[in-house]
mmCIF file of the N, C-alpha and C atoms, coordinates in Angstrom:
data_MODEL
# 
_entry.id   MODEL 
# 
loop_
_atom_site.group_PDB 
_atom_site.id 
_atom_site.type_symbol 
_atom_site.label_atom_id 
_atom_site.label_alt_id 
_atom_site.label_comp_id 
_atom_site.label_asym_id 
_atom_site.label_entity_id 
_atom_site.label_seq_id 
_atom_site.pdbx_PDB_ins_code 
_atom_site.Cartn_x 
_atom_site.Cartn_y 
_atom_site.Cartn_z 
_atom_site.occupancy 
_atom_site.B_iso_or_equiv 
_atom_site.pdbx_formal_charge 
_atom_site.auth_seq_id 
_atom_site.auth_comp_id 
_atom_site.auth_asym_id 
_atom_site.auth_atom_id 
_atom_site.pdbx_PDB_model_num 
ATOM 1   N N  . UNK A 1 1  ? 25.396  6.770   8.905  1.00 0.00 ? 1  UNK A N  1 
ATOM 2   C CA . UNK A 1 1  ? 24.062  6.770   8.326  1.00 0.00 ? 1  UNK A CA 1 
ATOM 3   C C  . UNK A 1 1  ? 23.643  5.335   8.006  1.00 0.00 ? 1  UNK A C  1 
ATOM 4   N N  . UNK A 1 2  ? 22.422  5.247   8.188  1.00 0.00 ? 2  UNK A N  1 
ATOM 5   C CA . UNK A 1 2  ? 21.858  3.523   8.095  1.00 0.00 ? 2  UNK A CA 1 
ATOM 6   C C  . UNK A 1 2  ? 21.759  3.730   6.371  1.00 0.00 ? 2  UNK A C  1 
ATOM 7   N N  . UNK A 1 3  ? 21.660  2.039   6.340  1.00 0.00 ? 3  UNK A N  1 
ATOM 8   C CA . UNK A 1 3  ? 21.540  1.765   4.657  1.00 0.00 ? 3  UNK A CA 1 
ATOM 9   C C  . UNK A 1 3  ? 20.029  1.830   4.392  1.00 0.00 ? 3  UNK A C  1 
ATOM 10  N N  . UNK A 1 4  ? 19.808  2.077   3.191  1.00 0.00 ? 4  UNK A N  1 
ATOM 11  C CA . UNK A 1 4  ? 18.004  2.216   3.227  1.00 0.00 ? 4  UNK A CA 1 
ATOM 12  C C  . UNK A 1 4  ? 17.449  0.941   2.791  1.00 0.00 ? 4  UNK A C  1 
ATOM 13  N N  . UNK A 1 5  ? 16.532  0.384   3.268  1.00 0.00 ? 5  UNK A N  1 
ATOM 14  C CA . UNK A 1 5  ? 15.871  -0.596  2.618  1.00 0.00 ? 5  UNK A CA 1 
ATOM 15  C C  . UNK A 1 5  ? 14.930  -0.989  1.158  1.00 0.00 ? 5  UNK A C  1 
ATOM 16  N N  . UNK A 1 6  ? 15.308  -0.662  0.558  1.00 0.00 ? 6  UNK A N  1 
ATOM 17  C CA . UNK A 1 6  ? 14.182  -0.476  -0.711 1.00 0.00 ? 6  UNK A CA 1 
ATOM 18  C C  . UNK A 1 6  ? 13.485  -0.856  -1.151 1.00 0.00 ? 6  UNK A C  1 
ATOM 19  N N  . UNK A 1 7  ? 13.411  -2.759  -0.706 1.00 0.00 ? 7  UNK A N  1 
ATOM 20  C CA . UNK A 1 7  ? 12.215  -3.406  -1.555 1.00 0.00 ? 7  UNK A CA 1 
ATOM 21  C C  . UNK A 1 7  ? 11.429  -2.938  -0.445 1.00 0.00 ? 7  UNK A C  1 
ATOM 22  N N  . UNK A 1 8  ? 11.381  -2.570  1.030  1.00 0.00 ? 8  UNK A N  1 
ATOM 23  C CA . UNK A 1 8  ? 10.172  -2.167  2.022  1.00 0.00 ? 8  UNK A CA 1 
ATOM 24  C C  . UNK A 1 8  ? 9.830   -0.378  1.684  1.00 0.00 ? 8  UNK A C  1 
ATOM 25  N N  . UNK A 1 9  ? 10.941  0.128   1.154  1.00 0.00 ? 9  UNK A N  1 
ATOM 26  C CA . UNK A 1 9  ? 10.427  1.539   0.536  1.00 0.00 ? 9  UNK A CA 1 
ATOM 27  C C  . UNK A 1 9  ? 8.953   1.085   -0.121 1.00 0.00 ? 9  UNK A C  1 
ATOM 28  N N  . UNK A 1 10 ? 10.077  0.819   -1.147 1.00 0.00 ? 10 UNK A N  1 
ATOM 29  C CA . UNK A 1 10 ? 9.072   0.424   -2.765 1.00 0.00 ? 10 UNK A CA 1 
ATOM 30  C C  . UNK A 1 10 ? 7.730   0.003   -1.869 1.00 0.00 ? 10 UNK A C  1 
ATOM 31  N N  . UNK A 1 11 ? 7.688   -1.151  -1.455 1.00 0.00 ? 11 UNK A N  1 
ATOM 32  C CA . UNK A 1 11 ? 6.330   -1.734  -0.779 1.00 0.00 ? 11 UNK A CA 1 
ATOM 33  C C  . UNK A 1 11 ? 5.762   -0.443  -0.247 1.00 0.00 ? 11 UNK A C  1 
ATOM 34  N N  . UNK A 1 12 ? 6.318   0.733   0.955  1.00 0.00 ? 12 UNK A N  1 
ATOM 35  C CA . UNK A 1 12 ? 5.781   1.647   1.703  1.00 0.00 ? 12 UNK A CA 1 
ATOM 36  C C  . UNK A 1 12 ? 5.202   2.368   0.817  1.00 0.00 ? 12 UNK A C  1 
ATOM 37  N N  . UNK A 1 13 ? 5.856   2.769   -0.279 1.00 0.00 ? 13 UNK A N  1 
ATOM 38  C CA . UNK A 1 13 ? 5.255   4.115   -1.453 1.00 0.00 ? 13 UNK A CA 1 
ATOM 39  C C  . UNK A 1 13 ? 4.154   3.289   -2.445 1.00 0.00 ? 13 UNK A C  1 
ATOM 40  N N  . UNK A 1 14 ? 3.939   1.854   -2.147 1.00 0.00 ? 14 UNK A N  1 
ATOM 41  C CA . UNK A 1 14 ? 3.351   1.673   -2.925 1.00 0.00 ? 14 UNK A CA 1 
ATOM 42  C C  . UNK A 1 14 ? 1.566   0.961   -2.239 1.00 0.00 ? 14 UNK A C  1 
ATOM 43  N N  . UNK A 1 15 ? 2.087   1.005   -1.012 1.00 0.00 ? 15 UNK A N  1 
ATOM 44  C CA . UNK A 1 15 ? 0.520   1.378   -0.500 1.00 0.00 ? 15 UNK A CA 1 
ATOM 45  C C  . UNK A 1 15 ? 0.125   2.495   0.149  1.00 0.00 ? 15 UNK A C  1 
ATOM 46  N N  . UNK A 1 16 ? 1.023   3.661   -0.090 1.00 0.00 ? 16 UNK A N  1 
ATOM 47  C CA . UNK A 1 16 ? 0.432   4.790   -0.146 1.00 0.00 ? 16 UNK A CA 1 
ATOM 48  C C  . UNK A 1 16 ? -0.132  5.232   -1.346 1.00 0.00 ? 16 UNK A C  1 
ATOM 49  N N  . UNK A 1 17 ? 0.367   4.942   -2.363 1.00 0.00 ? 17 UNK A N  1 
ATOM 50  C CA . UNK A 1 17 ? -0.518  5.319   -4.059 1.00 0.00 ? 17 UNK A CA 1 
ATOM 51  C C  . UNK A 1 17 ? -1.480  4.455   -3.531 1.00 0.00 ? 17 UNK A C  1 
ATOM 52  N N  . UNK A 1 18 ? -1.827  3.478   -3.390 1.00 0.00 ? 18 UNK A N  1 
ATOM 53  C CA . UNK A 1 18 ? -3.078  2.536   -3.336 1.00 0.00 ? 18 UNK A CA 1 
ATOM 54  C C  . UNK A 1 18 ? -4.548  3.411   -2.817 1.00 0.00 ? 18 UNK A C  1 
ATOM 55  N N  . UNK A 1 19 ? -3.440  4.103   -1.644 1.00 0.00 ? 19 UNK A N  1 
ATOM 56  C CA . UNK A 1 19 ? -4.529  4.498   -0.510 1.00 0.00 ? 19 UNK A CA 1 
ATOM 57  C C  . UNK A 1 19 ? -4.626  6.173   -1.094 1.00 0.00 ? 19 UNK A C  1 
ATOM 58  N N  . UNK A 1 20 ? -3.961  7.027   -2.380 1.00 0.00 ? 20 UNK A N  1 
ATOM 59  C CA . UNK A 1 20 ? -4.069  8.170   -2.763 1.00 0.00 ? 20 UNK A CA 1 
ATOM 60  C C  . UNK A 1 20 ? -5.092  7.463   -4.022 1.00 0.00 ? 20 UNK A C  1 
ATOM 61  N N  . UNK A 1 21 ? -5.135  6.707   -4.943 1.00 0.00 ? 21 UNK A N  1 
ATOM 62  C CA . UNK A 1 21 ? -5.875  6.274   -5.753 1.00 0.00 ? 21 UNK A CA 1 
ATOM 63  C C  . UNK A 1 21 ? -6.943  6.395   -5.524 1.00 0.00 ? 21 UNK A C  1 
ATOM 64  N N  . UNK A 1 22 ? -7.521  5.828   -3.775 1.00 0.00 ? 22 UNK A N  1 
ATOM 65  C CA . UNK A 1 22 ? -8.779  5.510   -3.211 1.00 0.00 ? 22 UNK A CA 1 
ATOM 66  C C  . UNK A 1 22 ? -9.406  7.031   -3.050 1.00 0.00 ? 22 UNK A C  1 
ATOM 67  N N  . UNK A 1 23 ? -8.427  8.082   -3.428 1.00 0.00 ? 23 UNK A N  1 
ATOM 68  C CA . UNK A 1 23 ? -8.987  9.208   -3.153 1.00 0.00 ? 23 UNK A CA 1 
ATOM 69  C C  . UNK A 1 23 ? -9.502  10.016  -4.246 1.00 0.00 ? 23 UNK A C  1 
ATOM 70  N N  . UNK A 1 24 ? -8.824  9.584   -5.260 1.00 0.00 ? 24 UNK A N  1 
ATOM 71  C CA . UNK A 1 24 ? -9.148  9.768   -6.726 1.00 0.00 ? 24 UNK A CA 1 
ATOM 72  C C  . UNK A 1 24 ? -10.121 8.736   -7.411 1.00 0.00 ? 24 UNK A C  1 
ATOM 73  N N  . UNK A 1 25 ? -10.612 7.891   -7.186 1.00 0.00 ? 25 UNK A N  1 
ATOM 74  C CA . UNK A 1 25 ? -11.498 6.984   -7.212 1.00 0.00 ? 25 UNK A CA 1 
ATOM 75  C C  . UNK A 1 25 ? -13.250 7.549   -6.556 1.00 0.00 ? 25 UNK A C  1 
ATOM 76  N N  . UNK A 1 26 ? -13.149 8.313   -5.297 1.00 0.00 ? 26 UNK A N  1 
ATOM 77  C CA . UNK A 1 26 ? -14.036 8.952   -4.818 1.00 0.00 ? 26 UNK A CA 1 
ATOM 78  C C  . UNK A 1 26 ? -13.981 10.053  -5.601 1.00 0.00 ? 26 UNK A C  1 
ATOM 79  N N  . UNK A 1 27 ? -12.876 10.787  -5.828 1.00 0.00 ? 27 UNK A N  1 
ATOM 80  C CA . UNK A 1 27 ? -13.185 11.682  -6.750 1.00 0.00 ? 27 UNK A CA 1 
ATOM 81  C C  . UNK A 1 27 ? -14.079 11.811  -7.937 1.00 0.00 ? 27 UNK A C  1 
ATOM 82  N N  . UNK A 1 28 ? -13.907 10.326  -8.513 1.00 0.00 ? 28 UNK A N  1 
ATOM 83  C CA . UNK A 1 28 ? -14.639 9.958   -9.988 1.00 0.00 ? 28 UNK A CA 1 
ATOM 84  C C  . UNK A 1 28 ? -15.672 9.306   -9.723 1.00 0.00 ? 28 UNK A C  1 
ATOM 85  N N  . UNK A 1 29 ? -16.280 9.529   -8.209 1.00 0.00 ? 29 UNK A N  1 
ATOM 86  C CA . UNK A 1 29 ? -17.118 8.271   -7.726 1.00 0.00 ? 29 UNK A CA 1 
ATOM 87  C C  . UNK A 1 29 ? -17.257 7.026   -8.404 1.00 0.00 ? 29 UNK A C  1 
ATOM 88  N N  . UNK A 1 30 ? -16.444 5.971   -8.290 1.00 0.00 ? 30 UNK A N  1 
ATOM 89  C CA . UNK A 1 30 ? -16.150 4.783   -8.587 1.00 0.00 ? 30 UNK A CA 1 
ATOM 90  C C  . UNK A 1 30 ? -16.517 4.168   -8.032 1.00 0.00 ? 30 UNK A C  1 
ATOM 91  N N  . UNK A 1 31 ? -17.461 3.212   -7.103 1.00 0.00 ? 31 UNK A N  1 
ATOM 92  C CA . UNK A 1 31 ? -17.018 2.488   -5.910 1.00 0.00 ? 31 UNK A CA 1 
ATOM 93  C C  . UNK A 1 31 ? -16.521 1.423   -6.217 1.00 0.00 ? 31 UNK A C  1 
ATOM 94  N N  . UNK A 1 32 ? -16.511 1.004   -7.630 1.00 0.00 ? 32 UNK A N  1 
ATOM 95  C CA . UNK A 1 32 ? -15.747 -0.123  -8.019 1.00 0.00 ? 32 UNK A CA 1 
ATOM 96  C C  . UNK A 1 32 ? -14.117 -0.425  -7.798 1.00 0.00 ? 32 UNK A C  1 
ATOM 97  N N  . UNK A 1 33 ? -13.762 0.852   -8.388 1.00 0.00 ? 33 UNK A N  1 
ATOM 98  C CA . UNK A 1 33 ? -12.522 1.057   -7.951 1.00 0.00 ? 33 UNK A CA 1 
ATOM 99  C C  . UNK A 1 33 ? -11.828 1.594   -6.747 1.00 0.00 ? 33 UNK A C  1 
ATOM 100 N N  . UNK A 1 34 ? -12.768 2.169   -5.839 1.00 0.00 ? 34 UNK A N  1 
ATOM 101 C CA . UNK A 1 34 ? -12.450 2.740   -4.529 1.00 0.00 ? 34 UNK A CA 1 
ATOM 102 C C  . UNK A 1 34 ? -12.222 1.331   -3.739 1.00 0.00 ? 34 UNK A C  1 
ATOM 103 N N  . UNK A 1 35 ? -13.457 0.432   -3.691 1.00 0.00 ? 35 UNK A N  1 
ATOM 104 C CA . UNK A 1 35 ? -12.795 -1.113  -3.109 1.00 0.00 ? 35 UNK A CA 1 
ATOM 105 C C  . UNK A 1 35 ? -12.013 -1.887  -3.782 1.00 0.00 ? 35 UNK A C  1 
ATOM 106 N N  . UNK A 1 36 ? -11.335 -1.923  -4.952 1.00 0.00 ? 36 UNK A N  1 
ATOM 107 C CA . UNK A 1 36 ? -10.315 -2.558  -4.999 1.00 0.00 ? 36 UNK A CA 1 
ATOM 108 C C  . UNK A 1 36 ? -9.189  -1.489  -4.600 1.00 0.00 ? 36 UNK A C  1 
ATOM 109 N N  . UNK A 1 37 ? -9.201  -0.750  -4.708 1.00 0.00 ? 37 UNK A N  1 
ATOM 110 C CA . UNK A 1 37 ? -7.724  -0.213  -4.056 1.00 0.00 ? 37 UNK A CA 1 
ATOM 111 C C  . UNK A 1 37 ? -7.756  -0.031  -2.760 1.00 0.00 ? 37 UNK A C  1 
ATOM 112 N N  . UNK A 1 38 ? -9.010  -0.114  -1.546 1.00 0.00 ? 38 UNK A N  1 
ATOM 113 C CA . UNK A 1 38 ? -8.493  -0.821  -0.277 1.00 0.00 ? 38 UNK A CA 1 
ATOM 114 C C  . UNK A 1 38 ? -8.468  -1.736  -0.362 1.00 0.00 ? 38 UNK A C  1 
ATOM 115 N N  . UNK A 1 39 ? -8.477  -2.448  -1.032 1.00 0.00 ? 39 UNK A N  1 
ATOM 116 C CA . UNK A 1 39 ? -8.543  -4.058  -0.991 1.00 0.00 ? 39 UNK A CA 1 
ATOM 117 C C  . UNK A 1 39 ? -7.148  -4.362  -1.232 1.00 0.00 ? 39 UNK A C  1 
ATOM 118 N N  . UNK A 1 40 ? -6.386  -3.937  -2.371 1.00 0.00 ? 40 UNK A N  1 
ATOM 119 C CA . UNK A 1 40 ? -4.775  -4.019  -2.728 1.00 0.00 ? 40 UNK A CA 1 
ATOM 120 C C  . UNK A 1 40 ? -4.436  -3.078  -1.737 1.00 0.00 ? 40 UNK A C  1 
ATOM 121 N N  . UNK A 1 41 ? -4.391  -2.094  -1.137 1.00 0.00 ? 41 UNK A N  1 
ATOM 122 C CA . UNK A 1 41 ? -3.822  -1.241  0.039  1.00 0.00 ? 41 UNK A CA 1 
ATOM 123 C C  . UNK A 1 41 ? -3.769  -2.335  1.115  1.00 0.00 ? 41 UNK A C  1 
ATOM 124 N N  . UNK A 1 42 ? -4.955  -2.554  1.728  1.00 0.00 ? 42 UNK A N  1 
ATOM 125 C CA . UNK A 1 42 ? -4.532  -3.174  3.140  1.00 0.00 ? 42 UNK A CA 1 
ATOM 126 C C  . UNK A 1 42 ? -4.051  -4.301  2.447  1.00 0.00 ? 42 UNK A C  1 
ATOM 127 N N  . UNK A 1 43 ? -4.397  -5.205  1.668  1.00 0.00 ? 43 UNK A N  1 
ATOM 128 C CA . UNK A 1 43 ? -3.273  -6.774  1.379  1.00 0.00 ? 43 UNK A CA 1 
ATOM 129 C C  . UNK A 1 43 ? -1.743  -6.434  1.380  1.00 0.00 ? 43 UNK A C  1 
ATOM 130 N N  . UNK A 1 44 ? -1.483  -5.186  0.481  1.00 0.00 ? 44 UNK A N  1 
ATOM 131 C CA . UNK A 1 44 ? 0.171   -4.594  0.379  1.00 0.00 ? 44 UNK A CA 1 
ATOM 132 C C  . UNK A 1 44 ? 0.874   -4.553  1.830  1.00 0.00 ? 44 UNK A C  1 
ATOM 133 N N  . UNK A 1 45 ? -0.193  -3.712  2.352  1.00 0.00 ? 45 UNK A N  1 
ATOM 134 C CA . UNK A 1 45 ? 0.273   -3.354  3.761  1.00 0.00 ? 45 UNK A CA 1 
ATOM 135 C C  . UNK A 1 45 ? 0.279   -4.866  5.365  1.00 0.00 ? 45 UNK A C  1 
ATOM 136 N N  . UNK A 1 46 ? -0.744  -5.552  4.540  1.00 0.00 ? 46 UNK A N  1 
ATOM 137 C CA . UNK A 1 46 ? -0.443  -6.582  5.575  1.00 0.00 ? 46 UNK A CA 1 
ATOM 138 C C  . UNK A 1 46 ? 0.721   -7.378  5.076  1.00 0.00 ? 46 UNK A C  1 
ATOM 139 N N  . UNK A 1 47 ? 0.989   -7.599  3.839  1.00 0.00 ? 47 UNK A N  1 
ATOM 140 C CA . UNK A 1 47 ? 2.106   -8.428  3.157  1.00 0.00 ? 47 UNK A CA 1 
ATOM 141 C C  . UNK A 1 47 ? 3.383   -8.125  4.141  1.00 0.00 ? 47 UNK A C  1 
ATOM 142 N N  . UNK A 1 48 ? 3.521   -6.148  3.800  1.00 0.00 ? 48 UNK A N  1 
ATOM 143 C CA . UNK A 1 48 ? 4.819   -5.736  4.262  1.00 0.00 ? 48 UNK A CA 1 
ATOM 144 C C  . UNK A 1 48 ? 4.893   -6.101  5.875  1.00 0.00 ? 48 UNK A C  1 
ATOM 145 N N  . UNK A 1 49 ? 3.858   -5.554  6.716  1.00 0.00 ? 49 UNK A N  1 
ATOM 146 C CA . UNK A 1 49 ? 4.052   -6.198  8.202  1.00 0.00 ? 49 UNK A CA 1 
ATOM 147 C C  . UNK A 1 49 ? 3.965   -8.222  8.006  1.00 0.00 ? 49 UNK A C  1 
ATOM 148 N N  . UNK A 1 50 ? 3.661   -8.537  7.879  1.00 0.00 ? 50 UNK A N  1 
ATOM 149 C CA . UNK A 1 50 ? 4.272   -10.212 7.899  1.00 0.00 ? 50 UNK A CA 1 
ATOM 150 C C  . UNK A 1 50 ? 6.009   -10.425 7.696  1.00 0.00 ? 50 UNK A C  1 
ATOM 151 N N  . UNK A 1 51 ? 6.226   -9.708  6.286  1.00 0.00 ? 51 UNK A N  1 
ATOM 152 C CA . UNK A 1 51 ? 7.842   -9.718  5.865  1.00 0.00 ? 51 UNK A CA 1 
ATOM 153 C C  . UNK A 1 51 ? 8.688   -9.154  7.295  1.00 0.00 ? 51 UNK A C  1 
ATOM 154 N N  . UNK A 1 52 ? 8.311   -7.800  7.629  1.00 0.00 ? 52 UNK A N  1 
ATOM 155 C CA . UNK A 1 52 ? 8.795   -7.560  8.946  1.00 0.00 ? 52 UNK A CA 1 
ATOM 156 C C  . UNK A 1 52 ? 8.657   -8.342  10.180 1.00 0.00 ? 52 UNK A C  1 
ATOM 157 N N  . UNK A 1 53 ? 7.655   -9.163  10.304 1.00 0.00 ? 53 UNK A N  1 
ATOM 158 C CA . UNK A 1 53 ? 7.637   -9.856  11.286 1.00 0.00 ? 53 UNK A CA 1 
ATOM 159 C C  . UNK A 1 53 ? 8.453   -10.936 11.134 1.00 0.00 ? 53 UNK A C  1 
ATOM 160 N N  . UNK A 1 54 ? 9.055   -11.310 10.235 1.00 0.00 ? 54 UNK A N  1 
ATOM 161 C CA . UNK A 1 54 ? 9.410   -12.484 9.506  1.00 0.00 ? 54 UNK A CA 1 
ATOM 162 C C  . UNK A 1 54 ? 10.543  -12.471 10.063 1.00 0.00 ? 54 UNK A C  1 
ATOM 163 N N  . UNK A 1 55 ? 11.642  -10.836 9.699  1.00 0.00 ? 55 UNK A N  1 
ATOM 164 C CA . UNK A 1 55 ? 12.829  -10.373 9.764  1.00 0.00 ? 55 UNK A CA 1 
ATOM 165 C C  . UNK A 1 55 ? 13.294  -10.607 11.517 1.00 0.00 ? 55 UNK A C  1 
ATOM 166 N N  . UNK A 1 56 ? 12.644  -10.200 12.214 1.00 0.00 ? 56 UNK A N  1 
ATOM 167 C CA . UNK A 1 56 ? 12.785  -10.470 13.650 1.00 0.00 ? 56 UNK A CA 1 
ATOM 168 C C  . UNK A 1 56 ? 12.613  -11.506 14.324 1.00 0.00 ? 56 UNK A C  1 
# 
């Protein structure tokens, strides 16, 4: 069995809350808060693909 990676977990689960927030944010119609949490979603998510690109 492979070893798990966790700080790229942690990163993975944590621009998925970003991008479940954005859904609860529409919920409360926010748009204030609906664009900052794509805004921290895709930055999280481009962070983690750079680190991976990094690794290879």
């Amino acid at each position: 069995m492979k070893n798990i990676n966790i700080p790229m977990l942690s990163l993975a689960t944590l621009v998925i809350l970003m991008f479940v927030l954005v859904g609860i944010s529409i919920a409360f119609r926010n748009v204030w808060f609906v664009l900052l949490f794509i805004l921290l979603g895709f930055g999280f998510m481009g962070y983690g693909l750079s680190l991976k690109r990094k690794r290879k």
